[in-house]
Z-matrix of the N, CA and C atoms (Angstrom, degrees):
N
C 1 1.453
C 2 1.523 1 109.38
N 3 1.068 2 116.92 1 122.39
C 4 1.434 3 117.93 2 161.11
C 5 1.733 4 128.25 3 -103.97
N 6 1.582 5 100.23 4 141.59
C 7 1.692 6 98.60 5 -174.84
C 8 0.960 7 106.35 6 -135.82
N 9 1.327 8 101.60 7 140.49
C 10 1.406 9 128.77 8 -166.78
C 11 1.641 10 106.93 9 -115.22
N 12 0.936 11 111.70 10 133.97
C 13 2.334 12 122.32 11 162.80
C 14 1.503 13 101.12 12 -120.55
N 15 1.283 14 100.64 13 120.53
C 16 1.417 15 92.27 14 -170.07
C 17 2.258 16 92.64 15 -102.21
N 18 1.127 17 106.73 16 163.62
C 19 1.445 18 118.40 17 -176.82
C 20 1.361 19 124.59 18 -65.44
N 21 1.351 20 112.59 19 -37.77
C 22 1.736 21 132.23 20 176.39
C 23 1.596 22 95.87 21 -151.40
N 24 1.459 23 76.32 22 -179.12
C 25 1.856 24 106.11 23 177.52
C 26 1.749 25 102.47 24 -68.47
N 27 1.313 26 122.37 25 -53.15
C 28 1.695 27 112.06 26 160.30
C 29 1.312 28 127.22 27 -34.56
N 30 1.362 29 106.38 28 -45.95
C 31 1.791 30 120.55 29 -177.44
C 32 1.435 31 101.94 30 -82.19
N 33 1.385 32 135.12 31 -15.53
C 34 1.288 33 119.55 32 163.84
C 35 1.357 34 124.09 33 -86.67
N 36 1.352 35 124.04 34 -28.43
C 37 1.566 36 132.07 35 146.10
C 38 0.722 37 134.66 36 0.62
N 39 1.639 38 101.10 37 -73.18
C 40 1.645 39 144.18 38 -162.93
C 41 1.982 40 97.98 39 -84.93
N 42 0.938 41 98.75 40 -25.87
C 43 1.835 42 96.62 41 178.40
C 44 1.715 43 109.90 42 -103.20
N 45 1.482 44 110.61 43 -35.71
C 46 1.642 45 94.66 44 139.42
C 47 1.289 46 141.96 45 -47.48
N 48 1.186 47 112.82 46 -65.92
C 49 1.646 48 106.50 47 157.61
C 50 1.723 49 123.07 48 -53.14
N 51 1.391 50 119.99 49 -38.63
C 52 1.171 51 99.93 50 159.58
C 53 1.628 52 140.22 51 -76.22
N 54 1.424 53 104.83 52 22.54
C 55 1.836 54 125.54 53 -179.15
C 56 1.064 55 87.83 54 -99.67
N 57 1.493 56 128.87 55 -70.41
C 58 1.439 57 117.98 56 175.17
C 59 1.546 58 128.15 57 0.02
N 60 1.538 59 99.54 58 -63.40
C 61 1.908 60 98.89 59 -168.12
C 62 1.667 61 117.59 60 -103.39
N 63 2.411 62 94.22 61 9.63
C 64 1.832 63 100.60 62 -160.25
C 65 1.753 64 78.10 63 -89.36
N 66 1.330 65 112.06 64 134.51
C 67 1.586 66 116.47 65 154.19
C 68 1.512 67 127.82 66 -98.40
N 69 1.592 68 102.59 67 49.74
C 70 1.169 69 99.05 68 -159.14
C 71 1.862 70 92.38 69 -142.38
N 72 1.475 71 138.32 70 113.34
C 73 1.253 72 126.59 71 152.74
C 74 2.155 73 125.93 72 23.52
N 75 1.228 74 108.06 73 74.33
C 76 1.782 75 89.38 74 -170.77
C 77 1.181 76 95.00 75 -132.26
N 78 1.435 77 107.92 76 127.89
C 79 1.886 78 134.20 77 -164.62
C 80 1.874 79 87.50 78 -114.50
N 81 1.553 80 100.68 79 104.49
C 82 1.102 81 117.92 80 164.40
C 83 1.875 82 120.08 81 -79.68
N 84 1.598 83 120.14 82 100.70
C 85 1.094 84 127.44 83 168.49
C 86 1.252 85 119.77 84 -68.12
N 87 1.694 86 137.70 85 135.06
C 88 1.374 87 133.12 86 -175.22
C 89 1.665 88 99.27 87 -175.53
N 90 1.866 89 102.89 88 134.31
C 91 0.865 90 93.57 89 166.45
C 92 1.708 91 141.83 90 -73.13
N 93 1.358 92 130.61 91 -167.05
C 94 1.643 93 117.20 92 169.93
C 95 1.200 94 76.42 93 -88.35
N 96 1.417 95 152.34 94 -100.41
C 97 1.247 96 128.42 95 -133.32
C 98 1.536 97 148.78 96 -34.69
N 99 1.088 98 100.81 97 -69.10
C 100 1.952 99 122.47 98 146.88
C 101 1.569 100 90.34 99 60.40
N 102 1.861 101 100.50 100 68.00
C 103 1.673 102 102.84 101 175.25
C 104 1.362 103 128.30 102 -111.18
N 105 2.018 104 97.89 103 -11.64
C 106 1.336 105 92.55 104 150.50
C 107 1.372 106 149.35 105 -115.15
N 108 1.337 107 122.87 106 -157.06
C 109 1.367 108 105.36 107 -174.51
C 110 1.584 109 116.05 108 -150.96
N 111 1.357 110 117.88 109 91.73
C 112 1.282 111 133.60 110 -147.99
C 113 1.382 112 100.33 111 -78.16
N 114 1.573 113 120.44 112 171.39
C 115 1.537 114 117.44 113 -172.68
C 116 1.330 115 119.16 114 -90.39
N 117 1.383 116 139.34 115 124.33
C 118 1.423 117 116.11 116 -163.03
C 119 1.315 118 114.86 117 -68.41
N 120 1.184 119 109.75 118 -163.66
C 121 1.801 120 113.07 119 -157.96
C 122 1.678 121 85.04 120 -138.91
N 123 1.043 122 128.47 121 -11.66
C 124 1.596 123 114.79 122 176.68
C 125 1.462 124 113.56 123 80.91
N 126 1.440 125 111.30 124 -23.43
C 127 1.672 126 92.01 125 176.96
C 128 1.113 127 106.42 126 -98.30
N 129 1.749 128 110.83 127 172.92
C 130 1.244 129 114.95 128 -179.40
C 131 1.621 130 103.98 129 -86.82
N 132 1.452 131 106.15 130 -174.61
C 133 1.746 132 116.17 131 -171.29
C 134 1.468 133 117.51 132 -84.01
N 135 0.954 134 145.13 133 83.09
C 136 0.764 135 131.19 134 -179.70
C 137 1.996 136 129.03 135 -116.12
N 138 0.992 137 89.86 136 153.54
C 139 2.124 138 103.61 137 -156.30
C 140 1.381 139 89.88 138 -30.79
N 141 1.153 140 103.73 139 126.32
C 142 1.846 141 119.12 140 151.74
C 143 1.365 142 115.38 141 87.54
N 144 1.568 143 128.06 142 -11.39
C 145 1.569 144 145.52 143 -136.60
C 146 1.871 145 82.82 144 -108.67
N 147 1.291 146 112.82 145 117.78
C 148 1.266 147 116.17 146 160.76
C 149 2.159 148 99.16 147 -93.98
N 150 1.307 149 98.30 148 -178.09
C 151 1.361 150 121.24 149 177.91
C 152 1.599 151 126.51 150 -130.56
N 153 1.200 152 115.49 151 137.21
C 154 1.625 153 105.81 152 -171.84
C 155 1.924 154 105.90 153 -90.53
N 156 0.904 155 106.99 154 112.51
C 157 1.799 156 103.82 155 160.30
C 158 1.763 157 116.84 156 -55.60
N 159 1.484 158 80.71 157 -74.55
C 160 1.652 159 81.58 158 -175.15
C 161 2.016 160 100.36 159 -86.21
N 162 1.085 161 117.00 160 177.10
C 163 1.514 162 118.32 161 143.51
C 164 1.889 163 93.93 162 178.28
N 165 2.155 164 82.39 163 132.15
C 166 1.152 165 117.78 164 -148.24
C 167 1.630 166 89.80 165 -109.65
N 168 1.547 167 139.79 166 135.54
C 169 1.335 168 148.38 167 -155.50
C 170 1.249 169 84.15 168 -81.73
N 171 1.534 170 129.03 169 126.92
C 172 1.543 171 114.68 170 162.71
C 173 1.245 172 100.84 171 108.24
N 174 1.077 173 120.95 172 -85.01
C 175 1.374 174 137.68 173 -151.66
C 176 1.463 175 122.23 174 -24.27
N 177 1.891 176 107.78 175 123.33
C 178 0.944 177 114.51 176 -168.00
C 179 1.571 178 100.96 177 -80.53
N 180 1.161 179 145.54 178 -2.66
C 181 1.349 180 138.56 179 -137.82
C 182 1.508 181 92.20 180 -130.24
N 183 1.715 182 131.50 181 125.03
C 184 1.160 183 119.32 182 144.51
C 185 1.516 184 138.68 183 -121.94
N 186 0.844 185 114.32 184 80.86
C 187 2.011 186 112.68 185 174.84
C 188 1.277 187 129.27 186 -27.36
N 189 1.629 188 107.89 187 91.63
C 190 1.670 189 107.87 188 -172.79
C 191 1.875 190 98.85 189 -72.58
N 192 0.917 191 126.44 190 111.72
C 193 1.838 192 112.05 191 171.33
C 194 1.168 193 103.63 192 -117.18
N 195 1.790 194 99.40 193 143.44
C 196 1.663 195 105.60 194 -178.78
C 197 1.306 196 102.50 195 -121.43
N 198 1.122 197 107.03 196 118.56
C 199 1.880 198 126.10 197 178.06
C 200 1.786 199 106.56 198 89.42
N 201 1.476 200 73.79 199 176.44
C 202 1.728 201 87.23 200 -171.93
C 203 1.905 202 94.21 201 -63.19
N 204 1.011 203 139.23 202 -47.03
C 205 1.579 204 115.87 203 -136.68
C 206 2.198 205 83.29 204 -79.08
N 207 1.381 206 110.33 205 -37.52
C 208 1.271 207 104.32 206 161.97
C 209 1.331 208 125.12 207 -38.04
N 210 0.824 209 128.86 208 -98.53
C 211 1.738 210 134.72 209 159.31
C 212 1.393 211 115.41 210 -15.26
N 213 1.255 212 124.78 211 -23.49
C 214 1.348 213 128.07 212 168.32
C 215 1.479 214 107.80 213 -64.11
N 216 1.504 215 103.90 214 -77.47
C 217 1.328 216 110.10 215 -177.71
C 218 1.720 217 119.06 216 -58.49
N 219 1.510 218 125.27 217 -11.07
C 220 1.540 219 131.93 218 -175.75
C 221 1.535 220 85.06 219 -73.74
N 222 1.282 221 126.93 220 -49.17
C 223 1.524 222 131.36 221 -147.35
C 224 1.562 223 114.22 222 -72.59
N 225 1.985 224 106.53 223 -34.91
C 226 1.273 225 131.81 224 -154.21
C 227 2.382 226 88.90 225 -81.18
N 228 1.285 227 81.41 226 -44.41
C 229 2.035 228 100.34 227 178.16
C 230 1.487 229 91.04 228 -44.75
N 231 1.703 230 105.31 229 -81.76
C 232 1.384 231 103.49 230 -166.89
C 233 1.175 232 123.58 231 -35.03
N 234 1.853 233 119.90 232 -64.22
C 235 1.554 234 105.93 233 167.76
C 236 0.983 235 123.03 234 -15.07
N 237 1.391 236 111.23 235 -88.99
C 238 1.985 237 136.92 236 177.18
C 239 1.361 238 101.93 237 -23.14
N 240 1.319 239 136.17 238 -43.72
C 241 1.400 240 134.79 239 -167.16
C 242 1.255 241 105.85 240 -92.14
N 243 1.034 242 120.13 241 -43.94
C 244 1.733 243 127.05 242 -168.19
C 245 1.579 244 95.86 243 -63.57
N 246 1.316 245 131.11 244 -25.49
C 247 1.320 246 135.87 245 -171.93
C 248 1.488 247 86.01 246 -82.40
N 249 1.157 248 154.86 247 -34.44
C 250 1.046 249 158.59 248 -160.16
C 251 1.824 250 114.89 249 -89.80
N 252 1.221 251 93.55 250 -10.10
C 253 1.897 252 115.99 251 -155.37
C 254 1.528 253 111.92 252 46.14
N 255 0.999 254 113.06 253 51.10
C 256 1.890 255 139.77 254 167.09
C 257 1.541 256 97.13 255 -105.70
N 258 1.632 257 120.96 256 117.09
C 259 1.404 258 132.17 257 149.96
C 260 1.510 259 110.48 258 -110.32
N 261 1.124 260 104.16 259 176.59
C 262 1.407 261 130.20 260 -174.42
C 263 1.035 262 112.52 261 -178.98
N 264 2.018 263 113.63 262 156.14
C 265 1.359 264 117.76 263 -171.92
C 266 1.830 265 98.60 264 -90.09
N 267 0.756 266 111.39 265 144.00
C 268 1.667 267 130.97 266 152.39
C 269 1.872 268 125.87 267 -90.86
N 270 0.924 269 114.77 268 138.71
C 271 1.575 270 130.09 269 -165.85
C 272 1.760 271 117.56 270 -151.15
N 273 1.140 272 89.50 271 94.55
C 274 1.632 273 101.37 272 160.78
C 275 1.204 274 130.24 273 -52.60
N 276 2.068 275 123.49 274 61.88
C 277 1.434 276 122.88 275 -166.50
C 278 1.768 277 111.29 276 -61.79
N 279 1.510 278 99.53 277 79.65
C 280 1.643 279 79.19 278 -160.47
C 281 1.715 280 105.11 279 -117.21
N 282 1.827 281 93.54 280 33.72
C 283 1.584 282 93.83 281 146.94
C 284 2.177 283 88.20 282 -130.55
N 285 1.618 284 95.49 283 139.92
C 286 1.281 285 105.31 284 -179.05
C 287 1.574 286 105.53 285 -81.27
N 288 1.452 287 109.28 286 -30.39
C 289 1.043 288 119.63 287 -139.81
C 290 1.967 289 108.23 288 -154.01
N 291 1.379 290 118.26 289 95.57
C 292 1.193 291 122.01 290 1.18
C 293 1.557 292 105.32 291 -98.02
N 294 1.358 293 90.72 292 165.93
C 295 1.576 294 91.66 293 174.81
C 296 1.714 295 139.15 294 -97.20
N 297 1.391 296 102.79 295 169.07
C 298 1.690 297 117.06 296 178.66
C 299 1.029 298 90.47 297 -8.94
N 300 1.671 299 153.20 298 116.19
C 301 1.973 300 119.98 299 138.93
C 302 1.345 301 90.33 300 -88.35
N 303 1.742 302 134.24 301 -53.99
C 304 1.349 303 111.06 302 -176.07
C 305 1.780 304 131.40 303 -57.74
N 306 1.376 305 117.06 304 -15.87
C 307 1.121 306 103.53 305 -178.80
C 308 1.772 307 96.47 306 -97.82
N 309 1.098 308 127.70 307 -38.22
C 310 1.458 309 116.41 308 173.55
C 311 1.910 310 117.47 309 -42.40
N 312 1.796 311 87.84 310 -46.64
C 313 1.709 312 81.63 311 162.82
C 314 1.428 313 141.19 312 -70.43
N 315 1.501 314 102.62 313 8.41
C 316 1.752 315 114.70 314 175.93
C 317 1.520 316 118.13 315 -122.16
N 318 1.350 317 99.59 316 14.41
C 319 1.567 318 110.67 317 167.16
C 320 1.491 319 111.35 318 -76.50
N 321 1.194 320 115.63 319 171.76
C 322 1.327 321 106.04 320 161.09
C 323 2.045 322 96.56 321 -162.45
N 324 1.064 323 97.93 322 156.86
C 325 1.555 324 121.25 323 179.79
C 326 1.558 325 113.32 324 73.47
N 327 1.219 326 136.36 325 -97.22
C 328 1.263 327 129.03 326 -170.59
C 329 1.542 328 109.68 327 -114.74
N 330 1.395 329 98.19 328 159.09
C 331 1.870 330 96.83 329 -174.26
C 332 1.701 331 80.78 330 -139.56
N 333 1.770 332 97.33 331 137.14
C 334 1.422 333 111.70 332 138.97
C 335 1.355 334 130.50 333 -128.35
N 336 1.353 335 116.92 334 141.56
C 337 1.275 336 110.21 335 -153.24
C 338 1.787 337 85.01 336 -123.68
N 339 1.332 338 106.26 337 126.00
C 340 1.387 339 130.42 338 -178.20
C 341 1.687 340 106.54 339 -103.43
N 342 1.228 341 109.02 340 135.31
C 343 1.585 342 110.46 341 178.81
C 344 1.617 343 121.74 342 -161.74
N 345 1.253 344 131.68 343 107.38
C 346 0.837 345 115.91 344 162.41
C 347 1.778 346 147.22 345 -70.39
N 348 1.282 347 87.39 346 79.88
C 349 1.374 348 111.03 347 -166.85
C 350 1.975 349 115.02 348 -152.30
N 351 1.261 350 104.23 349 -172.92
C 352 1.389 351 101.76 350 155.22
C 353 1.714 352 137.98 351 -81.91
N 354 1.159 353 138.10 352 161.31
C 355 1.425 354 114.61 353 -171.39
C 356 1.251 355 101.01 354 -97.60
N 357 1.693 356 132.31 355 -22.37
C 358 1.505 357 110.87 356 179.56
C 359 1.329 358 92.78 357 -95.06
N 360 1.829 359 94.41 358 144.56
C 361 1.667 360 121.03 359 173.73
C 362 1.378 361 97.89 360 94.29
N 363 1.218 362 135.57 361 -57.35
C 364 1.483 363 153.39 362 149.63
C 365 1.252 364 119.99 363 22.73
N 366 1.554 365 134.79 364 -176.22
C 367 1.062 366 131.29 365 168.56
C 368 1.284 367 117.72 366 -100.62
N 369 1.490 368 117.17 367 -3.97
C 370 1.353 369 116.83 368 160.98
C 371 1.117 370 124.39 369 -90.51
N 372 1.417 371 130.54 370 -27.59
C 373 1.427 372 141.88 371 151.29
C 374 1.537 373 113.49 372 -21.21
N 375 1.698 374 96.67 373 -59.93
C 376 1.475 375 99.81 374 -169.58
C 377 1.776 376 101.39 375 -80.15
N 378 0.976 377 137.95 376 -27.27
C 379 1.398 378 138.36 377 178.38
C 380 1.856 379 93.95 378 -49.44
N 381 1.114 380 90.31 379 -72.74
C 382 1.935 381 107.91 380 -179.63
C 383 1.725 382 99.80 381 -18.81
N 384 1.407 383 102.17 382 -58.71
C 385 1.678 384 113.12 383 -144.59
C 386 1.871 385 90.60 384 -75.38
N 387 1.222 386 111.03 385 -55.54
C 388 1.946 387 122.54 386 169.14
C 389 1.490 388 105.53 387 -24.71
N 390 1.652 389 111.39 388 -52.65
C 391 1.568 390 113.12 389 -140.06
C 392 1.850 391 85.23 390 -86.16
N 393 1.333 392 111.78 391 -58.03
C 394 1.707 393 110.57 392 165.62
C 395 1.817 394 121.02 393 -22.08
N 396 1.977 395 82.29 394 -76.62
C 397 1.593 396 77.90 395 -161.88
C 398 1.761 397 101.71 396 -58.13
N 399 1.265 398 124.91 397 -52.16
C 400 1.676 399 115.64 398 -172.14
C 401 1.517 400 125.02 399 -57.43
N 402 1.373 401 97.89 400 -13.06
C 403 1.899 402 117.19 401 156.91
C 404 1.602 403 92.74 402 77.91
N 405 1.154 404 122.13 403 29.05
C 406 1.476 405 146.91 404 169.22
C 407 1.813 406 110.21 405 -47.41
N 408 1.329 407 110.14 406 103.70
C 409 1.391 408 104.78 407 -169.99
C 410 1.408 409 131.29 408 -83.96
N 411 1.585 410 105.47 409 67.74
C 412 1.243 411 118.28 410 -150.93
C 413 1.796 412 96.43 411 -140.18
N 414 1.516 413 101.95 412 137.26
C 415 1.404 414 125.88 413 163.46
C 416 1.511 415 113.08 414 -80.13
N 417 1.817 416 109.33 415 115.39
C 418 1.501 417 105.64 416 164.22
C 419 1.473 418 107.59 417 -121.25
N 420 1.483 419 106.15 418 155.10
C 421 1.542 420 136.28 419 165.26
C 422 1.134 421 119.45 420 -99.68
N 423 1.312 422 153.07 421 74.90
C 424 1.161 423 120.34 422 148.32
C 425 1.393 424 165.12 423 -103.34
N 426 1.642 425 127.82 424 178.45
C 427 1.288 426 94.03 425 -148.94
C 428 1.622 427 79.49 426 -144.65
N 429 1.659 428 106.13 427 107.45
C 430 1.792 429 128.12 428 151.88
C 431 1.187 430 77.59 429 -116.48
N 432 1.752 431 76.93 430 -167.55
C 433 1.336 432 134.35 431 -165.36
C 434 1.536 433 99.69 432 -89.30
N 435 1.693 434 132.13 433 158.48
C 436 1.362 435 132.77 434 -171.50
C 437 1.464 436 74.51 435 -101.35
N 438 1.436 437 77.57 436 155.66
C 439 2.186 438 113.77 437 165.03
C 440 1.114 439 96.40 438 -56.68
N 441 1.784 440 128.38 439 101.59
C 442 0.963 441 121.64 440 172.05
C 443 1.574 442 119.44 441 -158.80
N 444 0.829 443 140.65 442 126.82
C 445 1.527 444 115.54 443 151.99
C 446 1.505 445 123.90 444 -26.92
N 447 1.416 446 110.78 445 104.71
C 448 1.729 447 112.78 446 177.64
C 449 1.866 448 104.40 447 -96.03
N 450 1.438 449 93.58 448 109.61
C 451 1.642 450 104.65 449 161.29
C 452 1.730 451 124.08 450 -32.79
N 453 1.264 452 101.51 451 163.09
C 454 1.796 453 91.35 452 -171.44
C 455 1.501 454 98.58 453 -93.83
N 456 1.396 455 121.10 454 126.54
C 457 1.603 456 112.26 455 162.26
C 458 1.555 457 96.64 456 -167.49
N 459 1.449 458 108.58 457 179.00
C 460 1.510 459 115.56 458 167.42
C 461 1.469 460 127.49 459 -37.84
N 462 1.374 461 88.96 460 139.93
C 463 1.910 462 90.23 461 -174.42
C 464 1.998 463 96.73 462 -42.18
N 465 1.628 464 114.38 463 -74.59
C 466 1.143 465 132.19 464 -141.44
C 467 1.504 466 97.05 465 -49.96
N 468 1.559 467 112.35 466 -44.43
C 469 1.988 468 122.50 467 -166.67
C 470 1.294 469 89.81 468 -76.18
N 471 1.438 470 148.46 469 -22.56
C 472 1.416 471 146.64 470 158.20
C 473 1.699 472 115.48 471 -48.08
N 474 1.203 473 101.74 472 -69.77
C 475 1.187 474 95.46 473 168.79
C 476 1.495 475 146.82 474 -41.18
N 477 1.539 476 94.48 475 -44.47
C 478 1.650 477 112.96 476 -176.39
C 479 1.324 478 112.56 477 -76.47
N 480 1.551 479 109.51 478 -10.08
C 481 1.567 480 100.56 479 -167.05
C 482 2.282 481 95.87 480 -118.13
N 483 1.596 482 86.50 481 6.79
C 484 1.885 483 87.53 482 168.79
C 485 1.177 484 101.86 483 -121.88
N 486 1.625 485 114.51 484 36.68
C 487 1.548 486 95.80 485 -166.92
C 488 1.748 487 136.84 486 34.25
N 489 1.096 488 113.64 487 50.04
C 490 1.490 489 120.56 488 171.99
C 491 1.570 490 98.67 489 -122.71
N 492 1.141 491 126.48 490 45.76
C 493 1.532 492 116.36 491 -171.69
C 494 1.788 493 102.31 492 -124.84
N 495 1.080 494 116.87 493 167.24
C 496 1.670 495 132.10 494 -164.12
C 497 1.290 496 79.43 495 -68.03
N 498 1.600 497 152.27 496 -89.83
C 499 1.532 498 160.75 497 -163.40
C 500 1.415 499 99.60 498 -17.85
N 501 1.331 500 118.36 499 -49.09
C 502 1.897 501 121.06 500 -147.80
C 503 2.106 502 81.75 501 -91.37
N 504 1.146 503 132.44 502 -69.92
C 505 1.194 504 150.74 503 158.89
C 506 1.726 505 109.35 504 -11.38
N 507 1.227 506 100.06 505 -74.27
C 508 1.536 507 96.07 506 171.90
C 509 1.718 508 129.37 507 -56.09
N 510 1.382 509 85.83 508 -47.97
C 511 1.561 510 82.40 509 -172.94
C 512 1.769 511 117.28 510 -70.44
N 513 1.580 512 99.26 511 -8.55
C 514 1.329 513 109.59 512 164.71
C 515 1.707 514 130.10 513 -63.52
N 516 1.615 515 100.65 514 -53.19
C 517 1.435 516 102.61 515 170.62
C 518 1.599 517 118.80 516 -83.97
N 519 1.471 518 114.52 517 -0.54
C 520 1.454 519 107.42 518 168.50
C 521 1.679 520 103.91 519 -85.00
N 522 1.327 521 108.07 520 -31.02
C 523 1.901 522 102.80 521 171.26
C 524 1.330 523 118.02 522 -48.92
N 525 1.604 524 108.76 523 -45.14
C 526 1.446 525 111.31 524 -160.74
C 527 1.432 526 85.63 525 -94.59
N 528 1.108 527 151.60 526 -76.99
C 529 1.420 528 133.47 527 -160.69
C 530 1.706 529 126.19 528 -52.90
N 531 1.218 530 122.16 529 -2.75
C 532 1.358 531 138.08 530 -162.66
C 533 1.979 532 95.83 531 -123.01
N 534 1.468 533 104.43 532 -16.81
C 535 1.303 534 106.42 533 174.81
C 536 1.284 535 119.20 534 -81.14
N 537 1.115 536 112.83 535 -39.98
C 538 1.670 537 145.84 536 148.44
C 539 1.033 538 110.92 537 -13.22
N 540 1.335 539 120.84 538 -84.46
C 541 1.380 540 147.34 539 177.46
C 542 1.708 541 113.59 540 -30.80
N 543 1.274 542 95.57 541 -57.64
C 544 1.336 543 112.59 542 168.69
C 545 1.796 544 136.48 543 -22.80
């Protein structure tokens, strides 16, 4: 099975039409909202190939995010940090399944993998299990939701209280990049 979160309503399009010619099982992830609308990247979709939003010269830090409300909050960090002169790369994980192995293998230093979802079974789970078995010399964070029953309330008061929110996120990559420095 392959899964896909596509970034916007453009990026879901583009993975409709690319279901069309996939003969293979593909569970399209998307939120109900789908309010923004990110800049395209010009290539076409293809199996397993994530995309970089931001990419920062250097940068030890990379933000795997899957879907728009991900990428929202990766983008909202960067600001906040960049005010800080803190960059980081950004990455549109917007195949869950399977994933980047060549671009995961050209990262280097820390990975966070953002998801709106849970973290076991998850897309950080499987990041975890990649970076192990390929003995990949890379630090990950990540940041779902716990195995849990999640109460009914607002996306944003959801977040902040499962730790998936810009506050818990930021102050993470200003630790590790300011640790750096050090």
């Amino acid at each position: 099975l392959t899964i896909v979160a596509p970034k916007d309503t453009d990026e879901f399009q583009e993975m409709l039409k690319f279901s069309e010619t996939y003969a293979h099982p593909l569970a399209i992830r998307y939120p109900r909202a789908g309010k923004m609308i990110f800049p395209k990247s010009g290539q076409p979709i293809s199996l397993g190939k994530w995309e970089y939003i931001h990419r920062a010269n250097e940068a030890n830090v990379t933000v795997l995010a899957v879907g728009e409300r991900c990428l929202t909050i990766a983008l909202k960090v960067l600001n906040n940090l960049m005010e800080k002169g803190v960059d980081f790369n950004i990455v549109n994980a917007r195949f869950i399944k399977p994933l980047d192995a060549e671009m995961l293998a050209q990262l280097q230093g820390t990975i966070v993998t953002l998801e709106d979802n849970v973290l076991i079974g998850g897309f950080g789970s499987a990041v975890n299990t990649h970076v192990l078995q390929q003995n990949l010399p890379l630090s990950v964070k990540n940041f779902a939701y716990r195995d849990e029953f999640i109460r009914q309330g607002g996306i944003s008061q959801l977040q902040k209280d499962y730790g998936v929110s810009c506050d818990e996120i930021e102050a993470f990559i200003y630790g590790v990049v300011t640790a750096e420095e050090v």
